[in-house]
Backbone bond lengths (Angstrom), bond angles and torsions (degrees), N, CA, C in turn:
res aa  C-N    CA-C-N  psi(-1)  N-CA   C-N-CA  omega(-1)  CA-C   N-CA-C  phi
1 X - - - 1.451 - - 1.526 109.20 -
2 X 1.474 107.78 140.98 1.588 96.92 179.46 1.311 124.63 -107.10
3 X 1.208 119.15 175.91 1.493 113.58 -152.70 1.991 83.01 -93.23
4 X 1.623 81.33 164.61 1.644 88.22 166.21 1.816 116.46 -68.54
5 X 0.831 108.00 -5.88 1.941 105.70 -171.12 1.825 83.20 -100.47
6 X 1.341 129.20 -13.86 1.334 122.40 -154.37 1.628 81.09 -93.57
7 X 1.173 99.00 -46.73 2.023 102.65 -171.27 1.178 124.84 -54.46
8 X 1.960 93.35 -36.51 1.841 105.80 -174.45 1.354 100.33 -60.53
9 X 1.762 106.41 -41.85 1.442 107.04 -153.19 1.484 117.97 -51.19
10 X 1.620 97.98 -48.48 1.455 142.18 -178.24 1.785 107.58 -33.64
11 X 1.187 107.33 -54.64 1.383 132.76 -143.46 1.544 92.03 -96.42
12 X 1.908 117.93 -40.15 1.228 112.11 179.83 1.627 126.88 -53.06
13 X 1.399 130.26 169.68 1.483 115.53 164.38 1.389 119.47 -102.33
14 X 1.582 139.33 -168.44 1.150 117.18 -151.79 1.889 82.08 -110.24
15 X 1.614 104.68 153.35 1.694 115.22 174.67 1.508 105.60 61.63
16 X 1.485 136.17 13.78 0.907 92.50 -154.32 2.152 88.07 -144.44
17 X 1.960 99.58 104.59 1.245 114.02 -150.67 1.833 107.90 -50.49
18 X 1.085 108.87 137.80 1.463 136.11 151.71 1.621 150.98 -128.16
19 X 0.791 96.42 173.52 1.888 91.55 -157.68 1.682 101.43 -123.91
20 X 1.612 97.10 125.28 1.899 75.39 -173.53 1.580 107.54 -92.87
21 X 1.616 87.34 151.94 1.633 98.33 -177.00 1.491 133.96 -64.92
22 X 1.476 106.23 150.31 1.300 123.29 172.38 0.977 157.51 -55.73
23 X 1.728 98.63 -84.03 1.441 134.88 148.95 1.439 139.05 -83.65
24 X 1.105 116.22 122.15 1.645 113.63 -164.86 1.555 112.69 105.26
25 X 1.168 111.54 -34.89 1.293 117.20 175.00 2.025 136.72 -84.97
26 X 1.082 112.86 149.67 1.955 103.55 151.54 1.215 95.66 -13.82
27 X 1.206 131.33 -66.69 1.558 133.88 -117.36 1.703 108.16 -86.08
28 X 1.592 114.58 -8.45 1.302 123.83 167.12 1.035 136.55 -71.91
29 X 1.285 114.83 6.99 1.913 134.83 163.64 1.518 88.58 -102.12
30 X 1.428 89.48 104.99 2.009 93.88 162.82 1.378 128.57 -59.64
31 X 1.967 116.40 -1.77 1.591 81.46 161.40 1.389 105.20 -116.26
32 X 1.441 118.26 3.47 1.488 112.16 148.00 1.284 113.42 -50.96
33 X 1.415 136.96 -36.88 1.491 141.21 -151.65 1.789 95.07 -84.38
34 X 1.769 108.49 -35.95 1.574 117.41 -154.94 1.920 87.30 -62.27
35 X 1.711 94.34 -65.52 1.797 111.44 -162.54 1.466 87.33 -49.84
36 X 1.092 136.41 -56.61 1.956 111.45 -173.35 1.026 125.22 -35.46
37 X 1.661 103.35 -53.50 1.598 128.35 -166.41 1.729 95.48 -60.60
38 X 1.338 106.44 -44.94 1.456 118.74 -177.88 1.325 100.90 -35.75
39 X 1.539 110.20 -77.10 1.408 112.55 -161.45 1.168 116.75 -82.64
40 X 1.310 116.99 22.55 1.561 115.05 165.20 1.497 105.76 -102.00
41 X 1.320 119.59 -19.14 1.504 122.12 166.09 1.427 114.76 -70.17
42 X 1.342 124.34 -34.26 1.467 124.21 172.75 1.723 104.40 -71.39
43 X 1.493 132.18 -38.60 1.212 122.49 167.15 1.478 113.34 -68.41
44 X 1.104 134.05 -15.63 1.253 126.48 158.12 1.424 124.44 -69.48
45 X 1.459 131.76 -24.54 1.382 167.10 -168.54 1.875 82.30 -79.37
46 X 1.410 120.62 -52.29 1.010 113.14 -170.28 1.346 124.08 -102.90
47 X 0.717 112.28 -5.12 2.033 141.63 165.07 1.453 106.51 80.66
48 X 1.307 96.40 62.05 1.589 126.27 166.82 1.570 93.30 -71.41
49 X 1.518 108.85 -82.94 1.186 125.41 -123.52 2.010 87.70 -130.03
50 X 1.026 104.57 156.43 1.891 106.44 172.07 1.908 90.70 -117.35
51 X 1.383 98.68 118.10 1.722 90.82 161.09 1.768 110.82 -64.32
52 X 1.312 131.41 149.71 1.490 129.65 165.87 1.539 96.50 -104.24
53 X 1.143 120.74 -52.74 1.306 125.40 -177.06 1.363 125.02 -137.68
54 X 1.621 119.45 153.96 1.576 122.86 -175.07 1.631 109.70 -152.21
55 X 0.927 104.38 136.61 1.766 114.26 176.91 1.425 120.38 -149.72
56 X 1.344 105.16 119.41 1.375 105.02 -173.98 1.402 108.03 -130.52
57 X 1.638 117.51 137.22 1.355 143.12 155.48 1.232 117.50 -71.68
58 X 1.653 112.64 159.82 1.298 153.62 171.51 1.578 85.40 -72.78
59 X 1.201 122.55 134.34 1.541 124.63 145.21 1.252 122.56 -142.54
60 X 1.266 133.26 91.31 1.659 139.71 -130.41 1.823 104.79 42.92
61 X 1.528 100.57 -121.38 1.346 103.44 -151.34 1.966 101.04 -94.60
62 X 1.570 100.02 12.85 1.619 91.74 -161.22 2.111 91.30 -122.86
63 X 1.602 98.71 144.10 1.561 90.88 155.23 1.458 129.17 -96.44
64 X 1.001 110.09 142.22 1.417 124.19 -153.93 1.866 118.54 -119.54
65 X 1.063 125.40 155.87 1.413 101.58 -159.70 1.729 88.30 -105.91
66 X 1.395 134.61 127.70 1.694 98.38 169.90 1.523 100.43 -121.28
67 X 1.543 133.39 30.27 1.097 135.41 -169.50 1.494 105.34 -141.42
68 X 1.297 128.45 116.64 1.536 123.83 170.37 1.168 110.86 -126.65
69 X 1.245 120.13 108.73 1.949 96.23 166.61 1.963 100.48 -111.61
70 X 1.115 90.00 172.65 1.585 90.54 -157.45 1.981 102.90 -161.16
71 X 1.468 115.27 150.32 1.136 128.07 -166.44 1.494 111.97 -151.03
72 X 1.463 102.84 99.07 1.661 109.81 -164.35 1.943 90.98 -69.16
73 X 1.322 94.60 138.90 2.096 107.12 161.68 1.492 92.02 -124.46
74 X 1.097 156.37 5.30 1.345 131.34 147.14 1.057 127.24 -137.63
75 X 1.437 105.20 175.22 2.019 105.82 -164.73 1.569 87.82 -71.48
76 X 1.107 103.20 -67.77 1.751 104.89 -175.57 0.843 109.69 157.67
């Protein structure tokens, strides 16, 4: 079964920047939103994915990522 960052990835097209979603989605519990963002930084680690952009909040006592934009360069 694949993970949700496996699906986004999946579903994305190739070069061509995106931002993962918010609203409507899993992805609207910010630390559901963080662990995605997470593992799209480890596929970047592996040259999945190029981060373009990242921003992360304070949310109580933890930082949290609530901004990803992202630009798949490989099939996988």
């Amino acid at each position: 079964m694949l993970s949700l960052a496996q699906s986004l990835f999946l579903d994305s097209e190739l070069r061509v920047e995106q931002e993962l979603p918010h609203a409507g989605s899993a992805l609207e519990n910010p630390f559901v939103y963080d662990a995605v963002a997470r593992e799209f930084k480890q596929m970047a680690r592996r040259g999945l994915v190029e981060i373009v952009q990242e921003h992360t909040a304070a949310h109580r006592s933890d930082a949290l990522i609530d901004s990803l934009r992202y630009r798949r360069v490989r099939v996988g």
